[in-house]
mmCIF file as gemmi writes it, N, C-alpha and C atoms, coordinates in Angstrom:
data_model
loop_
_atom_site.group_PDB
_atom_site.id
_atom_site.type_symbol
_atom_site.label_atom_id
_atom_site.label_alt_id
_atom_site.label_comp_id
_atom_site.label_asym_id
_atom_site.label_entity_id
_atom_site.label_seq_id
_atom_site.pdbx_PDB_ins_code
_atom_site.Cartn_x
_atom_site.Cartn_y
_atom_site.Cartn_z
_atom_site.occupancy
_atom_site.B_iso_or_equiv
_atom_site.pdbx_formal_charge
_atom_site.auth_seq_id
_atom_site.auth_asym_id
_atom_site.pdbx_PDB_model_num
ATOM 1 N N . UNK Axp A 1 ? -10.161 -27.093 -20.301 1 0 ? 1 A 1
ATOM 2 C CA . UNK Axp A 1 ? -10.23 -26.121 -19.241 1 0 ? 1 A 1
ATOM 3 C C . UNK Axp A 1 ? -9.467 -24.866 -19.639 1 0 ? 1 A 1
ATOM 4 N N . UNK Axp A 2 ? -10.39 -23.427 -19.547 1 0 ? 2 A 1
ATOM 5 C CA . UNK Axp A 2 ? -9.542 -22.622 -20.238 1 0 ? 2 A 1
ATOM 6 C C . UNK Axp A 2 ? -8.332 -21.975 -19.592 1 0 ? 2 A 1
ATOM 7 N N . UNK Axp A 3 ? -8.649 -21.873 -17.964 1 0 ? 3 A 1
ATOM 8 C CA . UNK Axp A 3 ? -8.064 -21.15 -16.873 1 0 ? 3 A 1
ATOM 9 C C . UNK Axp A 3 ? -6.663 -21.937 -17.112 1 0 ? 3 A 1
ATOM 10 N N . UNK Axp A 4 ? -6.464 -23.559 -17.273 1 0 ? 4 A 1
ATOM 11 C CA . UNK Axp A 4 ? -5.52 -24.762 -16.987 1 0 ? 4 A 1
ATOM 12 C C . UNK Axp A 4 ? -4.77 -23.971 -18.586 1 0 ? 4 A 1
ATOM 13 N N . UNK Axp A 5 ? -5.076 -24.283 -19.502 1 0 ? 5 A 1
ATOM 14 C CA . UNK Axp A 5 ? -4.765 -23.345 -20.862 1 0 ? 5 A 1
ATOM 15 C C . UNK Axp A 5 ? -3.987 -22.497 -20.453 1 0 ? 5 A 1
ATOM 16 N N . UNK Axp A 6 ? -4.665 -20.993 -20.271 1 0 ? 6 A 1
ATOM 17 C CA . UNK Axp A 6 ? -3.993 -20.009 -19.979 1 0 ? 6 A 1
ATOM 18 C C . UNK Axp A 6 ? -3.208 -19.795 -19.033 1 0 ? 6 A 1
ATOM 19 N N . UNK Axp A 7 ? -3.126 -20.449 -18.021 1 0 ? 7 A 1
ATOM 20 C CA . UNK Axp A 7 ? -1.722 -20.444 -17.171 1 0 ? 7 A 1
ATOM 21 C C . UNK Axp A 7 ? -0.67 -21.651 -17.222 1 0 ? 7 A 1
ATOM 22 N N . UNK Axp A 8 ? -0.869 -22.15 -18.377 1 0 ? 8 A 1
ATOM 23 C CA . UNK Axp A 8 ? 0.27 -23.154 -18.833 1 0 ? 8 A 1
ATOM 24 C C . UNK Axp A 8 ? 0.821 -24.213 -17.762 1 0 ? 8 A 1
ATOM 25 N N . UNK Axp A 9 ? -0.229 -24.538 -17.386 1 0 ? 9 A 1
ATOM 26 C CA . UNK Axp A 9 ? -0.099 -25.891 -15.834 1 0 ? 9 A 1
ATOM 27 C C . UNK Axp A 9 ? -0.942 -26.754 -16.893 1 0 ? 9 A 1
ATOM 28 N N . UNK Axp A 10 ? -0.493 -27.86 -16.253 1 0 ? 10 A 1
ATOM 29 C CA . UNK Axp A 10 ? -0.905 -29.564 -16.577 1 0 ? 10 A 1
ATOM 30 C C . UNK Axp A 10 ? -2.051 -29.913 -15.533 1 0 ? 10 A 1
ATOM 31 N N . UNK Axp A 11 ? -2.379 -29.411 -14.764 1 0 ? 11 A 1
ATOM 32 C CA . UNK Axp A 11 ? -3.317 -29.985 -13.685 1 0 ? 11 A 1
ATOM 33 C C . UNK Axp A 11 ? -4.192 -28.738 -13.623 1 0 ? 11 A 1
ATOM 34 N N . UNK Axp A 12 ? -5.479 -29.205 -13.027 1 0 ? 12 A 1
ATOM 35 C CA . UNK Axp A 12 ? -6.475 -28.331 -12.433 1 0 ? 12 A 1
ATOM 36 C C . UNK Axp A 12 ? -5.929 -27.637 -11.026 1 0 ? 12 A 1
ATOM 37 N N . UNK Axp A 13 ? -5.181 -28.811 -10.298 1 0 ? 13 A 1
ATOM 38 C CA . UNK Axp A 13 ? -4.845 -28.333 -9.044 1 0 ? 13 A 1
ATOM 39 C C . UNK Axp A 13 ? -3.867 -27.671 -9.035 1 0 ? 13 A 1
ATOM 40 N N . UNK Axp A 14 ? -2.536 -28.247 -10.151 1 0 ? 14 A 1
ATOM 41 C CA . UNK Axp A 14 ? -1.74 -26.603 -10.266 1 0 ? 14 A 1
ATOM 42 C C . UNK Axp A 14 ? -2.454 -25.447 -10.54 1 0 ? 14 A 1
ATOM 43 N N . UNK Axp A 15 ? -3.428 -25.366 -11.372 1 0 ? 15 A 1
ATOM 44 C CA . UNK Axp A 15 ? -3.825 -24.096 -11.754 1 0 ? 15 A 1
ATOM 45 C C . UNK Axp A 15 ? -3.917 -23.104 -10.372 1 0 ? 15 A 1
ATOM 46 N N . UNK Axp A 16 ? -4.959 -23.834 -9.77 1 0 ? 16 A 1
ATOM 47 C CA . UNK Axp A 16 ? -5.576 -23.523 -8.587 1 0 ? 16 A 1
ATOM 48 C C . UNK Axp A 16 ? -3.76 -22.871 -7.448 1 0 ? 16 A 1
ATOM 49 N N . UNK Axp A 17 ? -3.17 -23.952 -7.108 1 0 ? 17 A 1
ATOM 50 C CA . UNK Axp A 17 ? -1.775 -23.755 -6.533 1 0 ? 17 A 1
ATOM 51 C C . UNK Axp A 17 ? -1.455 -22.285 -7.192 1 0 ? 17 A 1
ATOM 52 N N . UNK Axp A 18 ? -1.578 -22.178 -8.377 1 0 ? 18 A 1
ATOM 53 C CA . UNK Axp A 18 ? -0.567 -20.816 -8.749 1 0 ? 18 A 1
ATOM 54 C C . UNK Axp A 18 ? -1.646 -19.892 -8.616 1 0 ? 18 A 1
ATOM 55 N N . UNK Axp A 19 ? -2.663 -20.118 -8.769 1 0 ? 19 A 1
ATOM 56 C CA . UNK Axp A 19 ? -3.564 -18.474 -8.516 1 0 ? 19 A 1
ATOM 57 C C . UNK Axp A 19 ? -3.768 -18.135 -6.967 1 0 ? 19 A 1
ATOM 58 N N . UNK Axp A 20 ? -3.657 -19.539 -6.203 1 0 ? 20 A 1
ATOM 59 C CA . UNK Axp A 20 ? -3.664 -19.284 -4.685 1 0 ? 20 A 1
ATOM 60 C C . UNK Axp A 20 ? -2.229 -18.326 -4.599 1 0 ? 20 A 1
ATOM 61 N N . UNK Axp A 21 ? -1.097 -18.929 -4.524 1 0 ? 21 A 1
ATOM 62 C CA . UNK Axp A 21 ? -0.199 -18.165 -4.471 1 0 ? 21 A 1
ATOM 63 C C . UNK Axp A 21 ? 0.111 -16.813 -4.386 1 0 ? 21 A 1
ATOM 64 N N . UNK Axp A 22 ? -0.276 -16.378 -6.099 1 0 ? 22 A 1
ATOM 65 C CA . UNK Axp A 22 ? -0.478 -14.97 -6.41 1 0 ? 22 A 1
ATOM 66 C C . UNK Axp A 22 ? -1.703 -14.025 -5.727 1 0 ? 22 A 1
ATOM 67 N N . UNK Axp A 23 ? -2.633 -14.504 -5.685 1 0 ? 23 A 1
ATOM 68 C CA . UNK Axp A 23 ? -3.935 -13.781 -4.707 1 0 ? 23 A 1
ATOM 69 C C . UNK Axp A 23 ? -3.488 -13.781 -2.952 1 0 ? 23 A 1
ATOM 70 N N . UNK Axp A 24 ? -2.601 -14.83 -2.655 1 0 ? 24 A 1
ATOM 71 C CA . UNK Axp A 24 ? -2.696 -14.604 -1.125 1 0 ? 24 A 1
ATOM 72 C C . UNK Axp A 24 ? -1.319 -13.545 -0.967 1 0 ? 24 A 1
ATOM 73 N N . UNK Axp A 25 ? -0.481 -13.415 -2.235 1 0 ? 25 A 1
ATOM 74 C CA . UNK Axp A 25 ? 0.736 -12.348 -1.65 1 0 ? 25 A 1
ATOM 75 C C . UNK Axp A 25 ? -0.185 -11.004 -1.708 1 0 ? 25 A 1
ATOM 76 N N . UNK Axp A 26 ? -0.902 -10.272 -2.403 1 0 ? 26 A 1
ATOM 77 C CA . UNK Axp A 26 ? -1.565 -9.094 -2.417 1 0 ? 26 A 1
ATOM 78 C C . UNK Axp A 26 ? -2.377 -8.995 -1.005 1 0 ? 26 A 1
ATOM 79 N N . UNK Axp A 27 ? -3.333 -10.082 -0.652 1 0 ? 27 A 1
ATOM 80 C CA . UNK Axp A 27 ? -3.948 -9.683 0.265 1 0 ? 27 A 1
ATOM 81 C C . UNK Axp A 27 ? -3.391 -9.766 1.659 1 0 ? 27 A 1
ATOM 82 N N . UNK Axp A 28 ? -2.031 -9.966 1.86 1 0 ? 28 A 1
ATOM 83 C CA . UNK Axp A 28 ? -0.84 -10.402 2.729 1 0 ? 28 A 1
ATOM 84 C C . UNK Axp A 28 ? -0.285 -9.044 3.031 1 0 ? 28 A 1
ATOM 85 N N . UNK Axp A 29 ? 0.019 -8.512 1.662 1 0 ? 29 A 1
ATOM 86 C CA . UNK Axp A 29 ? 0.465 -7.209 1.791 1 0 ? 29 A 1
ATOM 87 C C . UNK Axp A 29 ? -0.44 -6.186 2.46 1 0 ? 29 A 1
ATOM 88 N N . UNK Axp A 30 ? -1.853 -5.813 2.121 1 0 ? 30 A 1
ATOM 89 C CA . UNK Axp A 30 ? -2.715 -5.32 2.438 1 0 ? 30 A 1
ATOM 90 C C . UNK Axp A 30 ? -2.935 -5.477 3.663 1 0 ? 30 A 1
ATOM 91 N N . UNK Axp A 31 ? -2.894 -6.564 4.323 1 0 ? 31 A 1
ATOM 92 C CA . UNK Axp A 31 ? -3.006 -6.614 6.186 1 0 ? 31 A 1
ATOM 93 C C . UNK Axp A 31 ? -1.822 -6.072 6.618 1 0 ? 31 A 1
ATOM 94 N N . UNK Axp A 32 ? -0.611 -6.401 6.284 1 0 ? 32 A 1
ATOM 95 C CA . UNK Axp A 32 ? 0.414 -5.937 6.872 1 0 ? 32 A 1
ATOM 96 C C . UNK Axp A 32 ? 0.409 -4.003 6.558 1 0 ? 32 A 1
ATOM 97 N N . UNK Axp A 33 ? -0.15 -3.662 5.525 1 0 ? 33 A 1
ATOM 98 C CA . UNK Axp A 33 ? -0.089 -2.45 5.403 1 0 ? 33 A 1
ATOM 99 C C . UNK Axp A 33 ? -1.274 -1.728 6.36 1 0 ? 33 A 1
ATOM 100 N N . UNK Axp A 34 ? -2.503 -2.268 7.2 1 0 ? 34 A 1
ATOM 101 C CA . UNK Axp A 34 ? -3.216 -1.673 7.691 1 0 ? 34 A 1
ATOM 102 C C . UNK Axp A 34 ? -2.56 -2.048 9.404 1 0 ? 34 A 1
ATOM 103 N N . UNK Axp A 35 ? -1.969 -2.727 9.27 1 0 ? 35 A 1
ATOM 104 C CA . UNK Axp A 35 ? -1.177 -3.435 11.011 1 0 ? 35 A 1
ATOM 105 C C . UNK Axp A 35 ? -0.844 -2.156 11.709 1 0 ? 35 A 1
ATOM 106 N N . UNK Axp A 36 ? -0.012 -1.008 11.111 1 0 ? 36 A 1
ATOM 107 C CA . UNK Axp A 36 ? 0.198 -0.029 12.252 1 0 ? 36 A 1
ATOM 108 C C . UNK Axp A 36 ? -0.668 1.198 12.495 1 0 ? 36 A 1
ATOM 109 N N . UNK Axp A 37 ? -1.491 0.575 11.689 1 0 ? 37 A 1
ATOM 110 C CA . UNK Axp A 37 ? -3.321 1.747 11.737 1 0 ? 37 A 1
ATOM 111 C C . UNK Axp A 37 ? -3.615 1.459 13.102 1 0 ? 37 A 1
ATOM 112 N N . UNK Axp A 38 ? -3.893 -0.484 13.476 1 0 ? 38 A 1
ATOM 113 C CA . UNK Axp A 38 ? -4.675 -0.552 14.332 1 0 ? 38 A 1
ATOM 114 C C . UNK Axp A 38 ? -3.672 -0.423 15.69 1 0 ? 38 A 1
ATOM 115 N N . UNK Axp A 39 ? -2.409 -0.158 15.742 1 0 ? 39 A 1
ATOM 116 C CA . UNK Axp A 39 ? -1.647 0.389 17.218 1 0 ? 39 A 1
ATOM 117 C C . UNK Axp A 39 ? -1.821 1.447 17.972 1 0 ? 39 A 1
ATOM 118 N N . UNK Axp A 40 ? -2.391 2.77 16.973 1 0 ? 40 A 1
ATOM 119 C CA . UNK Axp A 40 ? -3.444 3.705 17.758 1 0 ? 40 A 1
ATOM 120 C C . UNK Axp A 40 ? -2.246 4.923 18.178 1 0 ? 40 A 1
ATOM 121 N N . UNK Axp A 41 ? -1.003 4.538 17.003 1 0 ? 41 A 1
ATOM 122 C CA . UNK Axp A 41 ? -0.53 5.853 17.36 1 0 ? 41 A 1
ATOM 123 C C . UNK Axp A 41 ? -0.287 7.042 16.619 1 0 ? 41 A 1
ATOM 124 N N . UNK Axp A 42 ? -0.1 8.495 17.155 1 0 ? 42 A 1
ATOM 125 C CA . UNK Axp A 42 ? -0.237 9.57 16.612 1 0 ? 42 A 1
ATOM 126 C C . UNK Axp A 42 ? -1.696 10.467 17.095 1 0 ? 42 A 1
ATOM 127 N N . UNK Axp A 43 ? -1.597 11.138 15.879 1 0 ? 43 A 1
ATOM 128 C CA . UNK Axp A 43 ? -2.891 12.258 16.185 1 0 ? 43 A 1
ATOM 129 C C . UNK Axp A 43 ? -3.946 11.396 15.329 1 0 ? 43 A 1
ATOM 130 N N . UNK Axp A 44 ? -5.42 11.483 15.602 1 0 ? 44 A 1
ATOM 131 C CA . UNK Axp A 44 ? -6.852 11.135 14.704 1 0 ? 44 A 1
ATOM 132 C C . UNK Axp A 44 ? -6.613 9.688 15.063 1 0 ? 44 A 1
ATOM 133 N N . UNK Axp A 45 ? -6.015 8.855 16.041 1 0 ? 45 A 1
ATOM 134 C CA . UNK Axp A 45 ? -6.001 7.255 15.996 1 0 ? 45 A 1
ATOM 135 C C . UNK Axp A 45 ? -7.22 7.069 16.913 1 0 ? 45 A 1
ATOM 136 N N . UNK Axp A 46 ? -7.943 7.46 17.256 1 0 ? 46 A 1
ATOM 137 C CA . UNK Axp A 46 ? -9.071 7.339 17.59 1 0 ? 46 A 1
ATOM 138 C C . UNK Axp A 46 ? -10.02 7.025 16.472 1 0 ? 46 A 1
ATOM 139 N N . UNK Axp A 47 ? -10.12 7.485 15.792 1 0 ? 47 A 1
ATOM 140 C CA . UNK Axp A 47 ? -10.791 7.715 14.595 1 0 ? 47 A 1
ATOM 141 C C . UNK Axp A 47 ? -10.506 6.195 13.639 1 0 ? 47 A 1
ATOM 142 N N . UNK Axp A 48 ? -9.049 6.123 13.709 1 0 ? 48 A 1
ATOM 143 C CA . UNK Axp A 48 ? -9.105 5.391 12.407 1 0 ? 48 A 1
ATOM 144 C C . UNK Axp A 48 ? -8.431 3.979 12.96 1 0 ? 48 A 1
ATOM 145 N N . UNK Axp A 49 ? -8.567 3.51 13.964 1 0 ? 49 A 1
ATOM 146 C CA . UNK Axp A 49 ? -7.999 2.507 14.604 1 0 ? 49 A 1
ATOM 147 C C . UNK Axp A 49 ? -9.191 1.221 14.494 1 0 ? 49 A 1
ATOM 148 N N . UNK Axp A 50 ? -10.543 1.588 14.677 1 0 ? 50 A 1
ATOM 149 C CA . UNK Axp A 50 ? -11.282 0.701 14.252 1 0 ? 50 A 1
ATOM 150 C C . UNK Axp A 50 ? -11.601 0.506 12.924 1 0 ? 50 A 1
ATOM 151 N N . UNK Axp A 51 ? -11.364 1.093 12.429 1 0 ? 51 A 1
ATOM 152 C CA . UNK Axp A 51 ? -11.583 1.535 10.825 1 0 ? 51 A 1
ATOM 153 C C . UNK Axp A 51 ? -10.409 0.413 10.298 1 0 ? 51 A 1
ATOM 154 N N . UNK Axp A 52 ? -9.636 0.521 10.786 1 0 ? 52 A 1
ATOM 155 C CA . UNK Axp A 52 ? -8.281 -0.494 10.387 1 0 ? 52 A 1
ATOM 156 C C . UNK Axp A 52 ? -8.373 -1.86 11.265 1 0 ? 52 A 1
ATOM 157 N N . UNK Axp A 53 ? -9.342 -1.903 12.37 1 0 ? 53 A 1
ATOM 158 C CA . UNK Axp A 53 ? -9.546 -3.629 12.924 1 0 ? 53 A 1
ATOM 159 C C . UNK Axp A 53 ? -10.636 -4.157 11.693 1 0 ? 53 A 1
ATOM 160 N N . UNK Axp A 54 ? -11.843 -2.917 11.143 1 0 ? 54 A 1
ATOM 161 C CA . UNK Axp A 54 ? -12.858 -3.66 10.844 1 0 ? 54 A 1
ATOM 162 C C . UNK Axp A 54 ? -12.005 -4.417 9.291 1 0 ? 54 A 1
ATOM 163 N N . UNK Axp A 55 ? -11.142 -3.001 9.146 1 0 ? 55 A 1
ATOM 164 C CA . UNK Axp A 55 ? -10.844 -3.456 7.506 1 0 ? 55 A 1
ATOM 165 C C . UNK Axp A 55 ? -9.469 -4.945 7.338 1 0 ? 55 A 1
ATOM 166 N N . UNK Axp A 56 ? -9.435 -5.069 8.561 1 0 ? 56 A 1
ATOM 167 C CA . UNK Axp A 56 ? -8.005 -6.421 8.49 1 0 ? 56 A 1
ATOM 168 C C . UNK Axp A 56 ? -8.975 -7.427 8.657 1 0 ? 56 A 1
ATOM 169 N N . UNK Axp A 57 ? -10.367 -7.392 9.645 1 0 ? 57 A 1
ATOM 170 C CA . UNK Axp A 57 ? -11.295 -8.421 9.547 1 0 ? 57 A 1
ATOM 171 C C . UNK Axp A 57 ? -11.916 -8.617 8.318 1 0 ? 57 A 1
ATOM 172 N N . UNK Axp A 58 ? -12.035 -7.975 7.62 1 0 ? 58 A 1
ATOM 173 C CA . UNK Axp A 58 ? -13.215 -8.225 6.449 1 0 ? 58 A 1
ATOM 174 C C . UNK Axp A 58 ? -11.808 -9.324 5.526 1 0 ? 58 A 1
ATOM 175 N N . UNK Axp A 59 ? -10.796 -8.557 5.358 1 0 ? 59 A 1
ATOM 176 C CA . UNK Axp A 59 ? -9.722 -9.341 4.304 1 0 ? 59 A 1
ATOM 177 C C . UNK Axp A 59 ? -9.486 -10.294 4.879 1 0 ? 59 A 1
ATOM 178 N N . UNK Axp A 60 ? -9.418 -10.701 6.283 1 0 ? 60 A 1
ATOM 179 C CA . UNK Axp A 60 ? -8.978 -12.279 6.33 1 0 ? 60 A 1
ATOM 180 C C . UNK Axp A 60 ? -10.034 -12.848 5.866 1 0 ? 60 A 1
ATOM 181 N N . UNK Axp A 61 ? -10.879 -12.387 6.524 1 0 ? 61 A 1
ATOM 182 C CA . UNK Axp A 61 ? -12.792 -13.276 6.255 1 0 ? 61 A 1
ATOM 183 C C . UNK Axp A 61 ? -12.165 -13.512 4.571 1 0 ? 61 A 1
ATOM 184 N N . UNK Axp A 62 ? -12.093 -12.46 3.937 1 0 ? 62 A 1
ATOM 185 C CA . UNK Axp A 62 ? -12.213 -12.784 2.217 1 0 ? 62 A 1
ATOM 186 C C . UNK Axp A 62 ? -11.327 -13.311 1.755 1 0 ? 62 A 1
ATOM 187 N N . UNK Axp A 63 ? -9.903 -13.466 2.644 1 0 ? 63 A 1
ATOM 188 C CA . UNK Axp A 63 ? -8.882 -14.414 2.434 1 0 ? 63 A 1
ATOM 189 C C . UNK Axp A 63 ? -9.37 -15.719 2.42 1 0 ? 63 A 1
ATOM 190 N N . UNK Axp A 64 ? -9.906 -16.366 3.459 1 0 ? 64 A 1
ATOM 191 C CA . UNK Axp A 64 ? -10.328 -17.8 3.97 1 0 ? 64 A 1
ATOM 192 C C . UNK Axp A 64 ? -11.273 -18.03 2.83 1 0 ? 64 A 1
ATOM 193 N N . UNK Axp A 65 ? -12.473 -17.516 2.415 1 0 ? 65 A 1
ATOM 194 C CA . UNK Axp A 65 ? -12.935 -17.455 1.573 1 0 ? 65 A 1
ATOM 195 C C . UNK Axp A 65 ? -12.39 -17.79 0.21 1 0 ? 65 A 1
ATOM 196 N N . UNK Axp A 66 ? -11.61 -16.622 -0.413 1 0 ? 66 A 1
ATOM 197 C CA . UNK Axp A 66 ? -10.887 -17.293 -1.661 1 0 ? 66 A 1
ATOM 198 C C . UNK Axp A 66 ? -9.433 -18.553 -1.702 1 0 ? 66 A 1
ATOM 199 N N . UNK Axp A 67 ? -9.535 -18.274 -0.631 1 0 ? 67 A 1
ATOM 200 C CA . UNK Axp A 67 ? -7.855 -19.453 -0.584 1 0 ? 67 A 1
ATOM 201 C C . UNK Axp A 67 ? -8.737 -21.306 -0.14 1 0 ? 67 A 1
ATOM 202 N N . UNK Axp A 68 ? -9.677 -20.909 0.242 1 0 ? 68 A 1
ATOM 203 C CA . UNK Axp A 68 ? -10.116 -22.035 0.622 1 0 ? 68 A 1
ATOM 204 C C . UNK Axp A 68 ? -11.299 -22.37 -0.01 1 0 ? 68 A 1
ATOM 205 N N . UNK Axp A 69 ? -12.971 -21.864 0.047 1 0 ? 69 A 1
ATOM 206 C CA . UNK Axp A 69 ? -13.516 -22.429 -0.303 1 0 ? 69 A 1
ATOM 207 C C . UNK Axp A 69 ? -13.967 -21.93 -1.537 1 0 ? 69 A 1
ATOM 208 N N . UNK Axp A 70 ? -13.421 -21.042 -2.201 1 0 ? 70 A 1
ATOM 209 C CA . UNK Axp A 70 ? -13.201 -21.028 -4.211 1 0 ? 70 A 1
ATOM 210 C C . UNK Axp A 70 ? -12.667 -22.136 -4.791 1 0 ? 70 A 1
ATOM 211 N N . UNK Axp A 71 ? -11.332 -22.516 -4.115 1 0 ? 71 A 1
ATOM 212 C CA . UNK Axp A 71 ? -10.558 -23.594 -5.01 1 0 ? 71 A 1
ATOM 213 C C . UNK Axp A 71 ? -11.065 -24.605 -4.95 1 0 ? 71 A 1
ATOM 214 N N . UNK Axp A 72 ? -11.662 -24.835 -3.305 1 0 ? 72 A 1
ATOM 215 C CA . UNK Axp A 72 ? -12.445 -26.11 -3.294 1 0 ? 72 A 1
ATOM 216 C C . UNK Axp A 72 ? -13.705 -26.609 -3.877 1 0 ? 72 A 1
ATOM 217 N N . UNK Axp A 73 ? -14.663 -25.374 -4.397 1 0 ? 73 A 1
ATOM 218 C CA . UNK Axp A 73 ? -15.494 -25.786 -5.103 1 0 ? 73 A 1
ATOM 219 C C . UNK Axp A 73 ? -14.769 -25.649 -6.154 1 0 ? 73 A 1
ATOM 220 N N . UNK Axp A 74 ? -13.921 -24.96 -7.219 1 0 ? 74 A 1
ATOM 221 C CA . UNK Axp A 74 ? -14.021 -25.233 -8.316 1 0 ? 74 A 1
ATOM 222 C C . UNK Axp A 74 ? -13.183 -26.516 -8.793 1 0 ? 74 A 1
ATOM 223 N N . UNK Axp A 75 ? -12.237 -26.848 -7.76 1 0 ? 75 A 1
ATOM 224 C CA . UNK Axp A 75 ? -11.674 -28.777 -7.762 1 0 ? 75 A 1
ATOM 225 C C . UNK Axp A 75 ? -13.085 -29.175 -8.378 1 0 ? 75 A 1
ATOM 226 N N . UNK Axp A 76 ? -13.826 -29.121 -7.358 1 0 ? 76 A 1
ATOM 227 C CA . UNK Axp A 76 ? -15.507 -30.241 -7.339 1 0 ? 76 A 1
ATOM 228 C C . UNK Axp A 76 ? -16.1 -30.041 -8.836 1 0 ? 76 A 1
ATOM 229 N N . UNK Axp A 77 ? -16.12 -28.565 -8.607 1 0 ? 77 A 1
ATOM 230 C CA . UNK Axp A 77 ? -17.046 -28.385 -10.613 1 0 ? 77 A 1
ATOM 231 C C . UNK Axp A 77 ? -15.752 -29.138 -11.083 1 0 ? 77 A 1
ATOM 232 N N . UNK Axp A 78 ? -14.898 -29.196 -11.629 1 0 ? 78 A 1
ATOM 233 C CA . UNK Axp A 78 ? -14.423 -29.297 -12.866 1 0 ? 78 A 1
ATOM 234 C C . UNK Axp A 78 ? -14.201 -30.793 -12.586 1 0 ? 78 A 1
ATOM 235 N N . UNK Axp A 79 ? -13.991 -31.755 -11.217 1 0 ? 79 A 1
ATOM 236 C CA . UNK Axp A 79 ? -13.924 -33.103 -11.336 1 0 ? 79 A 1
ATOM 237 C C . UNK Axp A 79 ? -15.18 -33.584 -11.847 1 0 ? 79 A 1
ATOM 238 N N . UNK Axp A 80 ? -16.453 -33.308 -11.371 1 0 ? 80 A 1
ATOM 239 C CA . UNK Axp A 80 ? -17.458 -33.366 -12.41 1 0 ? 80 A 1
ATOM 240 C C . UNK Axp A 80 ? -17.836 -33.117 -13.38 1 0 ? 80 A 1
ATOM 241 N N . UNK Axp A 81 ? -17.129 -32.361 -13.775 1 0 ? 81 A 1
ATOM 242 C CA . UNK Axp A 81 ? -17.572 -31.676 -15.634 1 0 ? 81 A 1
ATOM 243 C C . UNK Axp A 81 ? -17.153 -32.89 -16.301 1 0 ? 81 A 1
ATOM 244 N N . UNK Axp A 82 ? -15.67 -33.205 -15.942 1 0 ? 82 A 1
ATOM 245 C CA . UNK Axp A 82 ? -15.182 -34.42 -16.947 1 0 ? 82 A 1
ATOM 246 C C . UNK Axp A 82 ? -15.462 -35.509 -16.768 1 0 ? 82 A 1
């Protein structure tokens, strides 16, 4: 397994553990950085207040997505490969 290789883990599921890790602090940051978009204060928050609900919805959606059902299929491929 090359991914298990290159990040110097013994397991498939560590692998998986440490790339979850590292991918969910970035996209963690990124919600918390759009959080006081969607409070609607100042001048133009009309404007950009949905702009900042649609964009915290799309990243969780793509959070749940990669934190969950990436790792879980690629557990499945690689318990079957071997």
């Amino acid at each position: 397994m090359a991914i298990v290789q290159r990040l110097n883990v013994s397991s498939v599921m560590s692998a998986i553990k440490v790339v979850g890790i590292v991918h969910k602090n970035g996209i963690l940051m990124l919600d918390a950085a759009m959080l006081p978009l969607t409070w609607g204060v100042g001048s133009r928050s009309q404007i950009v207040q949905p702009l900042a609900i649609a964009v915290i919805g799309g990243v969780t959606g793509s959070m749940v997505l990669s934190l969950l059902l990436k790792p879980v299929l690629f557990y499945l491929l690689c318990k079957h490969r071997l």
